[in-house]
C-alpha positions as CSV (number, residue, x, y, z in Angstrom):
1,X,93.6,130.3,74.5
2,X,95.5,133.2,76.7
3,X,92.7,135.8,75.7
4,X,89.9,133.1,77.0
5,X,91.8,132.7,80.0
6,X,92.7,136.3,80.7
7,X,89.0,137.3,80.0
8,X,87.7,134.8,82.7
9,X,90.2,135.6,85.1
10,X,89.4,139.6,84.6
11,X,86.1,138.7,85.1
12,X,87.1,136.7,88.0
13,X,89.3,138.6,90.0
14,X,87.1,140.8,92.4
15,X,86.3,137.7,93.6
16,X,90.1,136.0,93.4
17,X,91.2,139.2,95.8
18,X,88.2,138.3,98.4
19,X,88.9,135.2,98.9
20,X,92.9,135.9,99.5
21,X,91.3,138.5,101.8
22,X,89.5,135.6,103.7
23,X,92.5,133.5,103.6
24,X,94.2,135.9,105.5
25,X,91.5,136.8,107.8
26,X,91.4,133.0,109.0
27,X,94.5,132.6,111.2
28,X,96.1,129.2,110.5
29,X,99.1,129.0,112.3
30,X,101.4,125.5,112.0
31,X,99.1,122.8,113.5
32,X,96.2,125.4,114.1
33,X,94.6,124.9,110.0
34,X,91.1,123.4,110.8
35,X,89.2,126.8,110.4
36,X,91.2,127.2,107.2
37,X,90.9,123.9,105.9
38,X,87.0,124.2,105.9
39,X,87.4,127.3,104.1
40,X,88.9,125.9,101.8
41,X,86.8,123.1,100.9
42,X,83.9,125.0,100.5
43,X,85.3,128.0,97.9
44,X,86.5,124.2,95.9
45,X,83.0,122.6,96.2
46,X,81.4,126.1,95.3
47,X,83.9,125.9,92.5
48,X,82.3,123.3,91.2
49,X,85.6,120.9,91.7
50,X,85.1,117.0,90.7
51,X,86.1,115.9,93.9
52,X,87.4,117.7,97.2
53,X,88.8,115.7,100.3
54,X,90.8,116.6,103.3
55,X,93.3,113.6,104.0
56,X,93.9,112.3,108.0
57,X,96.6,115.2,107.9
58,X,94.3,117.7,107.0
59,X,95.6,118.3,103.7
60,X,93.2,119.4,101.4
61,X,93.1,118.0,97.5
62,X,90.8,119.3,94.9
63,X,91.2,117.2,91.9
64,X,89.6,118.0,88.6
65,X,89.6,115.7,86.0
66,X,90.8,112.3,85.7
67,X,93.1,111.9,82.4
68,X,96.5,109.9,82.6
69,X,98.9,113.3,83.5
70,X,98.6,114.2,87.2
71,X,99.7,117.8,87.9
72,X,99.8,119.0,91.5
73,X,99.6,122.4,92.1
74,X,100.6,122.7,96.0
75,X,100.3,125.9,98.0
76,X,100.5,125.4,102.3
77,X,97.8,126.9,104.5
78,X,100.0,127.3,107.5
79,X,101.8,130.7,108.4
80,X,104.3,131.7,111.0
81,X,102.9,133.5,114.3
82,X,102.6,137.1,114.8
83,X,104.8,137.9,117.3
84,X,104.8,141.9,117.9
85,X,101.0,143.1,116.3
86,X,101.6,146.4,117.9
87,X,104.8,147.0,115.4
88,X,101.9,146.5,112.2
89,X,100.8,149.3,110.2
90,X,97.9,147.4,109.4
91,X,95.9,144.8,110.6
92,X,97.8,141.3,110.2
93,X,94.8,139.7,110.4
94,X,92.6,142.5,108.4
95,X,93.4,141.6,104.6
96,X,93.6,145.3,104.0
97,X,94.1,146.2,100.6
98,X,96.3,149.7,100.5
99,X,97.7,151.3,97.1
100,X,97.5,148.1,95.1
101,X,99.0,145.8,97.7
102,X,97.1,142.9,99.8
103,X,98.5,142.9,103.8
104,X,98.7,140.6,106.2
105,X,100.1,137.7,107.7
106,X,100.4,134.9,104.6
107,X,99.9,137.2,102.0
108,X,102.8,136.6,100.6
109,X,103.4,133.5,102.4
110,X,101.0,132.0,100.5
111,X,97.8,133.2,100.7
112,X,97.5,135.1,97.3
113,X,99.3,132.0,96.0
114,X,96.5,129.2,97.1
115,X,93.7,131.9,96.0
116,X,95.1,132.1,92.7
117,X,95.4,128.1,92.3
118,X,91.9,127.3,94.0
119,X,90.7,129.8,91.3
120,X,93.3,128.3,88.4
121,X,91.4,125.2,89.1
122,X,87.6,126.9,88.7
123,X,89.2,128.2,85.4
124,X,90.9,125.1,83.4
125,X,87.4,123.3,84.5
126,X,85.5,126.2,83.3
127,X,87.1,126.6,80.2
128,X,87.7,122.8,79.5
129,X,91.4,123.2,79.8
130,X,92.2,119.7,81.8
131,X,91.8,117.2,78.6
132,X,94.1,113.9,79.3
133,X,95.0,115.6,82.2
134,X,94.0,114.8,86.3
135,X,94.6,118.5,88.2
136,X,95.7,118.6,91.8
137,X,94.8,121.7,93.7
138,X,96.7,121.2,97.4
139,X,96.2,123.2,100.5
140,X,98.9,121.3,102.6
141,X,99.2,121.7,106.0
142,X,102.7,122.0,108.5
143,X,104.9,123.5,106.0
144,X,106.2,126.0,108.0
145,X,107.7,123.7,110.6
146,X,107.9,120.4,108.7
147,X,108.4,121.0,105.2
148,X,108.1,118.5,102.9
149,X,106.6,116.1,105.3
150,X,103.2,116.2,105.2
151,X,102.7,116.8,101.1
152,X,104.9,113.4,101.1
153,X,101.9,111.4,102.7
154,X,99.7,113.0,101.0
155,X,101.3,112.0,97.6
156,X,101.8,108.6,98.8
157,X,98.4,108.3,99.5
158,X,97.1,109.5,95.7
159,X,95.7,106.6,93.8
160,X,99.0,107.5,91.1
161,X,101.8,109.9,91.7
162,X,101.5,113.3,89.7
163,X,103.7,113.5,86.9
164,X,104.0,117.3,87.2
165,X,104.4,119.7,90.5
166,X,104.3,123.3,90.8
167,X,105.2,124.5,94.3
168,X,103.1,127.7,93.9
169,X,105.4,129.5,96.9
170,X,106.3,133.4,96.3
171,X,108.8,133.6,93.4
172,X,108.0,137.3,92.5
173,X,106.1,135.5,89.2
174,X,110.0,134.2,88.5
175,X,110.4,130.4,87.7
176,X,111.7,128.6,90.5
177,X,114.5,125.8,89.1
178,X,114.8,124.4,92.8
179,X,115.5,125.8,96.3
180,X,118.7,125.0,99.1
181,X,118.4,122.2,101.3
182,X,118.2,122.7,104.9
183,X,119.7,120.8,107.7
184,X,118.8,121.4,111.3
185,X,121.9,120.0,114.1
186,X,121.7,119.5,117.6
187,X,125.0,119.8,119.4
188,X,125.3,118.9,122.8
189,X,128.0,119.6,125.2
190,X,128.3,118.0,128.8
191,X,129.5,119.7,131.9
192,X,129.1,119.4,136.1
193,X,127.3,120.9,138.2
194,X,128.4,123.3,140.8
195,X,127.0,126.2,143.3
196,X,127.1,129.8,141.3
197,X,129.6,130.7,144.5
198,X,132.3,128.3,143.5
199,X,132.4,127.5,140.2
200,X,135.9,126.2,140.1
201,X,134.3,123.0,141.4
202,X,132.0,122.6,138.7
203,X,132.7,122.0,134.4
204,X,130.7,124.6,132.4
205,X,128.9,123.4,129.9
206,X,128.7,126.8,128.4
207,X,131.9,127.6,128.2
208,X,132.7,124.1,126.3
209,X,130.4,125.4,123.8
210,X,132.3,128.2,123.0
211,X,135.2,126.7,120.8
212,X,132.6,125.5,119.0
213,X,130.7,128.7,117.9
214,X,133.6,130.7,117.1
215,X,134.4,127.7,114.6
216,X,130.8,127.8,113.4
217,X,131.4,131.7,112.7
218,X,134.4,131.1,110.9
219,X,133.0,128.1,108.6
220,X,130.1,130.6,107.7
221,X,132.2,133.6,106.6
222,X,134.8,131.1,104.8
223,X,131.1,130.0,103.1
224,X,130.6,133.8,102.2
225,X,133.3,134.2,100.2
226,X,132.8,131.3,97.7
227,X,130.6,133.1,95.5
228,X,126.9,133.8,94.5
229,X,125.4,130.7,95.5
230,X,126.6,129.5,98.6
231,X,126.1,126.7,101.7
232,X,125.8,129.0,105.5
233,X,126.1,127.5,108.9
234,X,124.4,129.6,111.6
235,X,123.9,129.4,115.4
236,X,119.6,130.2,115.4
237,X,119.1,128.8,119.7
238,X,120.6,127.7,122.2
239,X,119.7,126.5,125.7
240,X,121.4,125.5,129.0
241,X,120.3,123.4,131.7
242,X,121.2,123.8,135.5
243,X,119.6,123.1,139.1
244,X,118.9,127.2,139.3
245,X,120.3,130.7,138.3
246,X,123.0,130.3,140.9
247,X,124.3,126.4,139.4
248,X,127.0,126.1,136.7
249,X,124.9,124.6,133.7
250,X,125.7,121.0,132.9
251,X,124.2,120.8,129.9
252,X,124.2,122.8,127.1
253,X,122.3,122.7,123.7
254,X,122.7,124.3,120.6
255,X,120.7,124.3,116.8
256,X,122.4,124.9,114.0
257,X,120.8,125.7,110.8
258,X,122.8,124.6,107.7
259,X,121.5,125.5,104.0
260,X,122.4,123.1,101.9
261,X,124.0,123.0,98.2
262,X,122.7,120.5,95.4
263,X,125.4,117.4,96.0
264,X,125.8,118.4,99.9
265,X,124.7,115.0,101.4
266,X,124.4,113.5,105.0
267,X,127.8,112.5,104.4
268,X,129.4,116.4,103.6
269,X,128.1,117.3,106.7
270,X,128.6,114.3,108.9
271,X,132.5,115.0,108.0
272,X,131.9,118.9,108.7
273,X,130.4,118.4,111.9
274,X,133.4,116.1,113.1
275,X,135.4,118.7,112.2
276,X,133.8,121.6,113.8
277,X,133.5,119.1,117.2
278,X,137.4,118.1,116.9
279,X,138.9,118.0,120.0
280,X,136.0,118.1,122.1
281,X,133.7,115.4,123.9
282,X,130.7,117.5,122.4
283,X,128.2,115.8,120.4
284,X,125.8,116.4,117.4
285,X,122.5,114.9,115.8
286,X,120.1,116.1,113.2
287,X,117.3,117.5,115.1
288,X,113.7,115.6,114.6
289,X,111.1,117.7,114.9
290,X,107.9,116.3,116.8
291,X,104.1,117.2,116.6
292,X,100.8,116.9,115.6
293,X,98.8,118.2,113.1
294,X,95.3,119.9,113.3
295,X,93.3,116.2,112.9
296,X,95.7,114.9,115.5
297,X,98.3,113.0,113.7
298,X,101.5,112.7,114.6
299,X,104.5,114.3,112.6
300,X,107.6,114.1,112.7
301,X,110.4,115.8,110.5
302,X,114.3,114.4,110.1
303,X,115.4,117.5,109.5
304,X,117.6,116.8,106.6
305,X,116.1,118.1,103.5
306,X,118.4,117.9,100.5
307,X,118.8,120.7,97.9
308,X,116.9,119.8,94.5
309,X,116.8,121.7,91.4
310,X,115.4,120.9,87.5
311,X,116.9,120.9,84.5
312,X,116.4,124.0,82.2
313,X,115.8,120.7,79.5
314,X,112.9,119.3,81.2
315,X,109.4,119.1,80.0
316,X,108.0,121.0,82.5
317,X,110.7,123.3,82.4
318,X,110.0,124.3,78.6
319,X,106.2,124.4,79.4
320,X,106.6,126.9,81.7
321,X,109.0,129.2,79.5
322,X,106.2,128.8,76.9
323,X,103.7,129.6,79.1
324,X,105.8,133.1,80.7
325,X,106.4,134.1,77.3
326,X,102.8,134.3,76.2
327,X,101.7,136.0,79.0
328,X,104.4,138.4,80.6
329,X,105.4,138.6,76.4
330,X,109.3,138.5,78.0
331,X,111.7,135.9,78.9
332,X,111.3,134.7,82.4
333,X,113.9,135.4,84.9
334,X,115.2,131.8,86.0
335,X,116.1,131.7,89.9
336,X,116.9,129.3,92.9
337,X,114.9,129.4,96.6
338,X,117.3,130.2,99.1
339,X,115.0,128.8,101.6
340,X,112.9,125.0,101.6
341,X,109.8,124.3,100.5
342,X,107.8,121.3,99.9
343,X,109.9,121.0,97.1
344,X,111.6,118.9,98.7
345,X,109.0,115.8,99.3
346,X,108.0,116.2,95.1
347,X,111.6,116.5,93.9
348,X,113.8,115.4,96.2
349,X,112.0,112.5,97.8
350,X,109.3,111.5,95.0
351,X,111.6,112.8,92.1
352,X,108.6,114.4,90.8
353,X,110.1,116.9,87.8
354,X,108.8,120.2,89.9
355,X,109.2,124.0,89.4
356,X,108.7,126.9,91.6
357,X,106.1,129.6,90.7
358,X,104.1,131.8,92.9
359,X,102.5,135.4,93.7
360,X,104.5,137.9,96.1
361,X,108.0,139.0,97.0
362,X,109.2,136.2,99.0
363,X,111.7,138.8,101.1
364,X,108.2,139.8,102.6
365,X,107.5,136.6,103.9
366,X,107.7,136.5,108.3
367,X,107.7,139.5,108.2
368,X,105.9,142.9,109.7
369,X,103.5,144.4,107.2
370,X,104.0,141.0,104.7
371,X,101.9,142.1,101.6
372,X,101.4,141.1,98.1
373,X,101.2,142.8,95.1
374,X,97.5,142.5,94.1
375,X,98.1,142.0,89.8
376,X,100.6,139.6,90.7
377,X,97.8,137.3,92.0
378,X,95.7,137.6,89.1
379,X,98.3,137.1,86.4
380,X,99.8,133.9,88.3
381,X,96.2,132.4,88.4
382,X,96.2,132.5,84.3
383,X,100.1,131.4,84.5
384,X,98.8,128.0,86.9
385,X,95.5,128.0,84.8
386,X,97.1,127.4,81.1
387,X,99.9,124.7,81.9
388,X,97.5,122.2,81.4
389,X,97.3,123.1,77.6
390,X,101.1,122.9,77.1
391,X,102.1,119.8,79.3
């Protein structure tokens, strides 16, 4: 079977590499994935896909097949912004393909990726390859900002849950075993207002902060030296309010982005937070995130998203090793995300067995000249394309 699906895929991959090239050439910023989204749907009805839909989020699901194992193959269409063009060697918007890599912004973050599973999907149809089985090709929407959140609704909304997920996000073609949860805090600390001239009249809010971060600072490097795989606490904004640039702030705001360890619940933190705020009338909330997607809709993220990780036992699990082995002809390399993905609607919300796989370096992702390593997409579209046989 791997020399029928390499053979197609060969065969295949002029056209695999244009279409991550069009990908990338379609800005789709969080919220912004309409243009996308219709791109999309038409390289899956050209595919010849059983049936393609975008749900009232905008997600798009090509399904192929309709046997009694679902496996969702999920890949997001939204990318962060491009904040300093000028700084580019290349066109983030161009697709330009130098010395064997693909450029731009989402090629790694995951542009290649949804190429090489909208194409996956032409192949197990093409070669027969989804027998008993009902495929899920997903172009999700929001990830960026909201992950998880979106990809839960549209699961939810499925006529059955999938049995199988594969978050297809850039793993460098390792296997993924689960990523670190991420938790988002408010604090908030209260002052009064006073003229610039005479501050002694007034309470900085700013300056009741400050305890605070130096403890934040401390908790992170004590987090550092625990080992490999680790929790971190870091200050990533903050804001202060006042009448004008010559009042004392009363208000001051700060996020705090805290990556979270498999077993690290709402409780570890709650207890960690009260600690760090000991002592001070300061006050802390996880942060919900608020906005709408392309169609519309209202979304809105609690952002707690718990670590999740699968057993090295599991079906899928096994599958996959199978699968690595009879195309890379090695043993895979067997890692954990440091960062979320919508990993964590699948497996940590719909306990979905899922596994990370995916196209690209994901140290390139946000960042200037993001690229992908062009043979990387071609060999994970024949990696996504023969699960079917072995689940």
């Amino acid at each position: 079977m791997k020399s029928k699906v390499t053979k197609l895929i060969d065969r295949l991959s002029p056209d695999i590499l244009y279409f991550a090239q069009q990908l990338i050439q379609t800005p789709s910023f969080t919220g912004q994935e309409g243009s996308l989204a219709k791109l999309v749907m038409s390289k899956m009805t050209e595919l010849d896909y059983d049936h393609v839909f975008a749900d009232a989020l905008g997600n798009v699901i090509g399904i192929i097949g309709n046997g009694p194992t679902g496996i969702l193959f999920d890949s997001h269409m939204d990318t962060v912004g491009v904040n300093h063009p000028k700084e580019w060697r290349y066109d983030p918007f161009g697709g330009e393909i130098v010395d064997g890599k693909l450029y731009g912004r989402g090629s790694a973050d995951m542009k290649s990726a949804l190429a090489a599973a909208v194409f996956a999907g032409h192949t197990i149809k093409r070669l027969g390859l989804q027998k008993d089985k009902t495929i899920y090709i997903t172009a999700s929407v929001m990830e960026e900002d909201y992950d998880g959140e979106t990809v839960y609704t549209m699961c939810r909304q499925l006529e059955s849950l999938p049995d199988y997920a594969v978050i297809c996000e850039p793993s460098g073609l390792d296997l993924a075993l689960g990523h670190k949860g991420r938790a988002l805090l408010k604090v908030t600390s209260k002052g009064v207002s006073a003229h610039g001239s005479a501050p002694e009249k007034g309470v900085n809010a700013v300056y009741k902060m400050s305890p605070i971060l130096k403890r934040v600072e401390a908790l992170n490097n004590a987090m550092m030296q625990q080992g490999n795989e680790t929790g971190s606490i870091a200050l990533t904004k903050i804001n202060s309010s006042s009448e004008s640039l010559n009042a004392i702030p009363a208000q001051c705001e700060v996020y705090l982005d805290r990556r979270l360890l498999k077993g690290e619940d709402k409780a570890t933190i709650s207890k960690e937070m009260d600690t760090l705020l000991d002592g001070t009338d300061a006050s802390w909330e996880v942060y919900d995130k608020c906005g709408k997607s392309y169609t519309g809709i209202p979304v809105v993220l609690h952002s707690f998203l718990p670590s999740w990780e699968i057993s090295s036992n599991n079906v899928l699990t096994k599958a996959c090793i199978k699968i690595y082995k009879i195309i890379f002809e090695r043993e895979p390399r067997l890692i954990k995300w440091d960062f979320c993905t919508n990993g964590v609607a699948t497996a940590g919300r719909l306990n979905i067995p899922t596994i990370g796989f995916g196209p690209g370096d994901s140290k390139k992702a946000h960042t200037v000249d993001e690229y992908c390593e062009i043979s990387q997409i071609a060999e994970a579209t024949g990696f996504y394309a023969l699960l079917p046989v072995y689940l």
